[in-house]
C-alpha positions as CSV (number, residue, x, y, z in Angstrom):
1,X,-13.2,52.9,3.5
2,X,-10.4,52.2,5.8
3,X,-7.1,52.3,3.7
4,X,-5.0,48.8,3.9
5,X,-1.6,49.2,4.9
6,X,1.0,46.5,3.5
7,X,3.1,46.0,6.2
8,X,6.1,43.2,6.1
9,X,4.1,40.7,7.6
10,X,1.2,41.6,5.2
11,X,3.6,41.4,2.2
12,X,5.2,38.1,3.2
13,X,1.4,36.2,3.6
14,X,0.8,37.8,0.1
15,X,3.6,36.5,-1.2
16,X,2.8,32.9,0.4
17,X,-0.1,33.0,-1.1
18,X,0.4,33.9,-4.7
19,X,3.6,31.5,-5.0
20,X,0.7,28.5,-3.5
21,X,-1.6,29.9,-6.1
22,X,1.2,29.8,-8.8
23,X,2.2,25.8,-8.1
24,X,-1.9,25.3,-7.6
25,X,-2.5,26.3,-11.4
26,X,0.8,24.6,-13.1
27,X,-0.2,21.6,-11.4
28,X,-4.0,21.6,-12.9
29,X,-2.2,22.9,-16.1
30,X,-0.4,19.5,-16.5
31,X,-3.6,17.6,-15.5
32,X,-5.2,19.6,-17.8
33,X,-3.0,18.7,-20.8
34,X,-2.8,14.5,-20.1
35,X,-5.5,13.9,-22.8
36,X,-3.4,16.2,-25.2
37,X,0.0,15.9,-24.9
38,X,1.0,13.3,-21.6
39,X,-0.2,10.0,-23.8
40,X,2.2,11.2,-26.5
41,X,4.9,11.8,-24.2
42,X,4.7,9.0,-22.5
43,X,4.6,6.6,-25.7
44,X,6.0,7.7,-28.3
45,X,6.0,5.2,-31.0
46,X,6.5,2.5,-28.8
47,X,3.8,0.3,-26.9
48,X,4.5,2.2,-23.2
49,X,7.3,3.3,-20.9
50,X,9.3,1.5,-18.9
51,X,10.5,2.7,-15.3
52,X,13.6,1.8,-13.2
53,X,12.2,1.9,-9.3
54,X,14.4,1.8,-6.5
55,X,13.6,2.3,-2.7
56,X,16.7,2.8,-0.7
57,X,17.7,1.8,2.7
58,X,17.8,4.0,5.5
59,X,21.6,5.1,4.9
60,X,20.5,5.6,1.0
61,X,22.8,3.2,-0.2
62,X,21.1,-0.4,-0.4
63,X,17.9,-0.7,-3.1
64,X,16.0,-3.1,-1.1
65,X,12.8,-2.5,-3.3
66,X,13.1,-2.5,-7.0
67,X,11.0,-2.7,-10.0
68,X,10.0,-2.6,-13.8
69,X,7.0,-0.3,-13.9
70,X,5.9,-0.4,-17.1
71,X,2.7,2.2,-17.9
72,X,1.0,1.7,-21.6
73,X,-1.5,5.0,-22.3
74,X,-2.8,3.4,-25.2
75,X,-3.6,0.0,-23.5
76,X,-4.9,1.2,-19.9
77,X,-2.4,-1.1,-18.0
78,X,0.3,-1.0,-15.5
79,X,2.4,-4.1,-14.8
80,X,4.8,-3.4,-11.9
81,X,7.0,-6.5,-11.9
82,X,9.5,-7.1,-8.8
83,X,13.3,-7.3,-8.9
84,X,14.3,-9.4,-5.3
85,X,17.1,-7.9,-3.6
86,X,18.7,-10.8,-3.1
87,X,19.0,-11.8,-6.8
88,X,22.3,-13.4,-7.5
89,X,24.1,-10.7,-9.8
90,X,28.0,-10.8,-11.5
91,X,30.3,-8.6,-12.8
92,X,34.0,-8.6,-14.0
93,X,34.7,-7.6,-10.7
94,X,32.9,-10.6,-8.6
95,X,29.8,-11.8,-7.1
96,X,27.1,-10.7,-5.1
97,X,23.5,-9.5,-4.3
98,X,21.8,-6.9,-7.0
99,X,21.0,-4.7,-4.0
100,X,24.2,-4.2,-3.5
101,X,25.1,-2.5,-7.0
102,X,23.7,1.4,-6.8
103,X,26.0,1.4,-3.2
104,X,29.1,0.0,-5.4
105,X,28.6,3.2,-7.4
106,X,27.4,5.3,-4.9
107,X,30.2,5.4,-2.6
108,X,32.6,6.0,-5.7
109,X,30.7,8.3,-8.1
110,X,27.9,9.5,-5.5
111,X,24.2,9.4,-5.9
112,X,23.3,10.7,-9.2
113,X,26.1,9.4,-11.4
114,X,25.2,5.9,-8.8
115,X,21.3,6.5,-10.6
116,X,22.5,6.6,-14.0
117,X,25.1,4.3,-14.1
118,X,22.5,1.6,-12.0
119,X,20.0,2.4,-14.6
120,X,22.1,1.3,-17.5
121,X,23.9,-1.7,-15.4
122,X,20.0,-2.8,-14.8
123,X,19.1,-2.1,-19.0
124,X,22.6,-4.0,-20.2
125,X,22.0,-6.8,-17.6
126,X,18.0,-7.4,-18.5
127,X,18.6,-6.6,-22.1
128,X,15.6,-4.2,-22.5
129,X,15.8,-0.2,-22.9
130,X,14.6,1.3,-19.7
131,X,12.9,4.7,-20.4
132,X,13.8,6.1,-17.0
133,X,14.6,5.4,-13.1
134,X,13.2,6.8,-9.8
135,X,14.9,6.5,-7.0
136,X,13.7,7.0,-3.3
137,X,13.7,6.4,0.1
138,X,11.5,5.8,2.6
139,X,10.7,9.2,4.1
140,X,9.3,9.8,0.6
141,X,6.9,6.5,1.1
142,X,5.7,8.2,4.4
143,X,5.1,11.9,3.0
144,X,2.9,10.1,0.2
145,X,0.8,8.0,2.2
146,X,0.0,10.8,4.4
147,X,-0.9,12.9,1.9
148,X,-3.2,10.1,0.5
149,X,-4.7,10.2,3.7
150,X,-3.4,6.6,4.9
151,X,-3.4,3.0,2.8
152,X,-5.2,0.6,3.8
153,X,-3.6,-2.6,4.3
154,X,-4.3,-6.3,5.4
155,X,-1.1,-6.8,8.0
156,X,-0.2,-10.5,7.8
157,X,0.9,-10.2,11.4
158,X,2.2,-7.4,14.1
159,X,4.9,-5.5,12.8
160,X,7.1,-3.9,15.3
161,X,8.8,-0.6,14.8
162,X,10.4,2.1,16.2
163,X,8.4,5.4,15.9
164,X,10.4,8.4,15.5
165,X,6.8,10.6,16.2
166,X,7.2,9.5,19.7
167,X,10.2,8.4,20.1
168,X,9.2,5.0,21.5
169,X,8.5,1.2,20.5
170,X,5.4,0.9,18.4
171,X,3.4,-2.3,16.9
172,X,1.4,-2.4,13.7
173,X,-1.3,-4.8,14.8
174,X,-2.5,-7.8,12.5
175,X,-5.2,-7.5,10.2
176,X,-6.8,-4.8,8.4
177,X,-6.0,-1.2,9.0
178,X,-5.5,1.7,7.4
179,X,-1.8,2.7,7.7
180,X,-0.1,6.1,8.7
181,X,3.0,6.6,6.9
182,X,5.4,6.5,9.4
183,X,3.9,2.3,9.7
184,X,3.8,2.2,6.2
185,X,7.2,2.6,6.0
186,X,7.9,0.2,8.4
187,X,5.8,-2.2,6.9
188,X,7.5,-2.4,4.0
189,X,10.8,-2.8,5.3
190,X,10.2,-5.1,7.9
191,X,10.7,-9.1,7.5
192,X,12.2,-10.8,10.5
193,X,8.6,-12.0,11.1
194,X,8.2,-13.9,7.7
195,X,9.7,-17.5,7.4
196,X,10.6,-16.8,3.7
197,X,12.5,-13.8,4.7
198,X,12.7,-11.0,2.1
199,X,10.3,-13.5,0.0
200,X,7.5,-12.5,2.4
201,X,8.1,-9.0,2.4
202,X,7.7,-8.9,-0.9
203,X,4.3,-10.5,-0.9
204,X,3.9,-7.3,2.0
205,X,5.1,-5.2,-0.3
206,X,2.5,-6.1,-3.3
207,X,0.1,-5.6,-0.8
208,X,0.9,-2.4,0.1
209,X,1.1,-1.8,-3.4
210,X,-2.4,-2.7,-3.9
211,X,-3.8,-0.6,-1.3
212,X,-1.9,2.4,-2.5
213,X,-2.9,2.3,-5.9
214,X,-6.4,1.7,-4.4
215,X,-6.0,5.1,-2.6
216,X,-4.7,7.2,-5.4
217,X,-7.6,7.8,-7.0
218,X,-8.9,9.6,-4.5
219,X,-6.6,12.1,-4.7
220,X,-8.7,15.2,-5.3
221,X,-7.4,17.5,-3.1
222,X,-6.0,21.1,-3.8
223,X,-3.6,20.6,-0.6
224,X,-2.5,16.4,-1.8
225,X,-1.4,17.8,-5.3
226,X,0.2,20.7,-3.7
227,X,1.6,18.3,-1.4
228,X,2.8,15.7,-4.4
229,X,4.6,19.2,-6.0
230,X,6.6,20.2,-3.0
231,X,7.3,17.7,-0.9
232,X,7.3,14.8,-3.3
233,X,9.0,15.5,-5.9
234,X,11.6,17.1,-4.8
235,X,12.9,14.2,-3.3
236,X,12.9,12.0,-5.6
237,X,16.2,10.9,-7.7
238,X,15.1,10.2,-11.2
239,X,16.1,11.6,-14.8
240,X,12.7,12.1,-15.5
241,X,10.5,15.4,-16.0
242,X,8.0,16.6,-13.4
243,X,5.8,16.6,-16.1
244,X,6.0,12.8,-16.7
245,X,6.2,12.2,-13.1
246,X,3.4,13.9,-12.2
247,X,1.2,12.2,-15.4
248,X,2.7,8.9,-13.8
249,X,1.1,9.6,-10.4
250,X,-1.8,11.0,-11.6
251,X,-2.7,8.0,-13.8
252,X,-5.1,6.3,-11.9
253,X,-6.4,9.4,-10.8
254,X,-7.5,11.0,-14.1
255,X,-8.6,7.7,-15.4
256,X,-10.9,6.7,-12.0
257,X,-8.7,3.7,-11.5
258,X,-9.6,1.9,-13.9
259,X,-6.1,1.4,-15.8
260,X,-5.5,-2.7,-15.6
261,X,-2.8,-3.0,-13.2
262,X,-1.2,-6.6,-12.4
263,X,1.5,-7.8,-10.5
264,X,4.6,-9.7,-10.7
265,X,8.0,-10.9,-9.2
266,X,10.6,-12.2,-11.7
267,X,10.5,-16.1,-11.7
268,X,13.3,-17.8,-9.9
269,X,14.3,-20.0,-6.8
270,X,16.1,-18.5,-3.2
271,X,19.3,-20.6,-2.8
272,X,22.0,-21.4,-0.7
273,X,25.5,-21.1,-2.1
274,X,28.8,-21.1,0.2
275,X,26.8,-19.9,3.2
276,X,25.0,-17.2,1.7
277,X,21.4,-17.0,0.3
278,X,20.8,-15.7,-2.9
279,X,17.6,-15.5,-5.6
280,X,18.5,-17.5,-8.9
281,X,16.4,-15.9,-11.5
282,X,14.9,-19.1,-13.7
283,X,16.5,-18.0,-17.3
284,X,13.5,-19.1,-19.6
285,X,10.5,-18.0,-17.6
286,X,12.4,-14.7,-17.0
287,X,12.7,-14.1,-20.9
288,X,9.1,-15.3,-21.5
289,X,8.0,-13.0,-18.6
290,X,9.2,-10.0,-20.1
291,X,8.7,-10.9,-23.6
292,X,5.0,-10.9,-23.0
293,X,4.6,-8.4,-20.2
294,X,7.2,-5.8,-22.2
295,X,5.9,-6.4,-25.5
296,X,9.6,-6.6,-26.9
297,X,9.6,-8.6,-30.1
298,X,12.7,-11.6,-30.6
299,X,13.8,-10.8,-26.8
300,X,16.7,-12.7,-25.4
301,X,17.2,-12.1,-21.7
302,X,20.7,-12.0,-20.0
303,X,22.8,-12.4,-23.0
304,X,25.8,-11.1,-20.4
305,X,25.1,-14.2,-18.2
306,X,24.9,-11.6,-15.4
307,X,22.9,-13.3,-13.4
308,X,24.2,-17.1,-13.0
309,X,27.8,-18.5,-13.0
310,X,28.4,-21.3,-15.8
311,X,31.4,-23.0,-13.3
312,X,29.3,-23.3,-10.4
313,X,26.7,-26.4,-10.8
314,X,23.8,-25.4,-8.5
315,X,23.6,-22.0,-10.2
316,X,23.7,-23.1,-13.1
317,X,21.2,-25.8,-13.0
318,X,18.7,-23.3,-10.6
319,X,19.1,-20.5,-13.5
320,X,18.8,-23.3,-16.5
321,X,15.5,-24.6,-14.8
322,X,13.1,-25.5,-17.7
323,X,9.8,-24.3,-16.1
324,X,8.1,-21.3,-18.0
325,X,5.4,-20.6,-16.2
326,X,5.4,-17.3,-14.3
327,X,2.2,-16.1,-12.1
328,X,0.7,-13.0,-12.6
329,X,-1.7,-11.3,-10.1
330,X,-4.2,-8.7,-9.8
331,X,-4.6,-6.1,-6.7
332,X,-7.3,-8.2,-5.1
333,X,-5.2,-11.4,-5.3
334,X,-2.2,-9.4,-3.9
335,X,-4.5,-8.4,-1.4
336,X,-4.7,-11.9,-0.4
337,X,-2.2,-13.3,-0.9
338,X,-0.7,-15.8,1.7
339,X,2.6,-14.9,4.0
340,X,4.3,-17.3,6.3
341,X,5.1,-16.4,9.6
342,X,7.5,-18.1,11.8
């Protein structure tokens, strides 16, 4: 028998190897132990978690995608419920956009103190306990929806980008397709094409949504969790574990997709106030909304009157608007749902 000689070379790929072999198993480990321990974790004695998400801008700064995720073991369901990020939004320090608040504390405390502090702003401000916040970008959207294998999507109409793989002009072209995630990204960012502005990306966006929560069953892969463990992760802000990030993702995976998952934007109206647009959130459907969806017994919503100015008559009657009713959808009504174009 000819005698193997470890050389360098040899001792590197072996190295490679084992360390791939090492992630491989504490991966399956944590899969392994959802039925045991993740439902535990991720309820405790309450009816389900809720999550902070935020999808930054291309500078990091800006949260032009936000939501309440809110994931219940015990009940099967996951109600992902839209923030715009236009909503009107004040502090003792002014007025504004709520997009504009993680960049406030960005650029003074920097990005994970930003997280934190945005996190508790967004608990104080809603007047629920948030269990947690994920923060990311769109690079991390793209990474994900490769590793996925694409997300299919129906494209309202073409979406123009630019595409760093090639370095020139691109078009997503209407109808439906299965997105790489270099067009995914741009799909979700783009809205100069919709007449309701950031209103119809956010109908794109629960689209999207839809076909990626479509998709992520299907991860079964040993190279798409390997994938999830180094290049996702890593890259994501959040004060959460990887174990309850990775019981997150793999949700719909271990359970075949059949956890309920439904759709919602908080209720409100867009409005023009001194020149600028803004999103008044509709007080009383707002606190019915998350009352139900959130399970929080005697819920009050905005006791800080963050989010509507008393002195100023056409926020105050937009936010004071008696209509409950808020519209809830599943992923095949997302799916369909109907975009403007200009």
């Amino acid at each position: 028998m000819k005698k193997m000689i470890l050389t360098k070379k040899r001792l590197t790929v072996l190295f490679s190897l084992l360390l791939s072999l090492s992630v491989t198993l504490s991966v399956f480990f944590y899969l392994w132990r959802w039925e045991d321990e993740s439902t535990q974790a991720l309820s405790g004695d309450k009816e389900g978690i809720t999550v902070l998400l935020s999808g930054v801008d291309e500078a990091g700064y800006h949260t032009d995608m936000m939501m309440l995720c809110h994931v219940s073991p015990q009940a099967e369901t996951v109600k992902m419920i839209q923030i715009p990020r236009d909503t009107y939004y004040r502090t003792p320090n002014g007025e504004g956009k709520i997009n504009r608040i993680y960049s406030g504390y960005a650029s003074k405390y920097g990005t994970k103190d930003a997280a934190d502090k945005f996190c508790d702003a967004m608990s104080d401000a809603f007047g629920i306990s948030l269990d947690g916040y994920v923060v990311f970008d769109t690079h991390v959207v793209s990474d994900l929806v490769d590793l996925l294998g694409g997300v299919r999507v129906t494209v309202p109409t073409d979406v123009p980008y630019y595409s760093e793989q090639t370095g020139k002009n691109a078009v997503i072209p209407a109808g439906e397709r299965s997105l790489t995630g270099e067009q995914a990204a741009a799909f979700v960012r783009h809205r100069k094409s919709y007449a309701e502005g950031d209103l119809g990306r956010l109908d794109a966006q629960m689209r999207f949504l839809s076909g990626m929560c479509e998709a992520l069953p299907k991860l079964k892969k040993f190279d798409q969790y390997l994938g999830i463990y180094q290049k996702i992760l890593p890259n994501l802000l959040t004060n959460l574990g990887e174990k309850d990030i990775i019981n997150l993702l793999m949700a719909y995976w271990k359970r075949a997709g059949e956890p309920a998952l439904s759709m919602m934007r908080l209720p409100g109206e867009p409005l023009c106030y001194n020149g600028v647009w803004y999103y008044l959130l509709h007080r009383d459907a707002t606190e019915r909304m998350l009352s139900e969806q959130l399970a929080l017994a005697g819920y009050r919503f905005d006791a800080q009157k963050r989010f509507t100015c008393e002195e100023k008559t056409a926020l105050r009657n937009a936010y004071n608007d008696p209509d409950t009713r808020y519209r809830v959808l599943t992923p095949k009504e997302a799916v369909a749902i109907k975009i403007t174009q200009h």
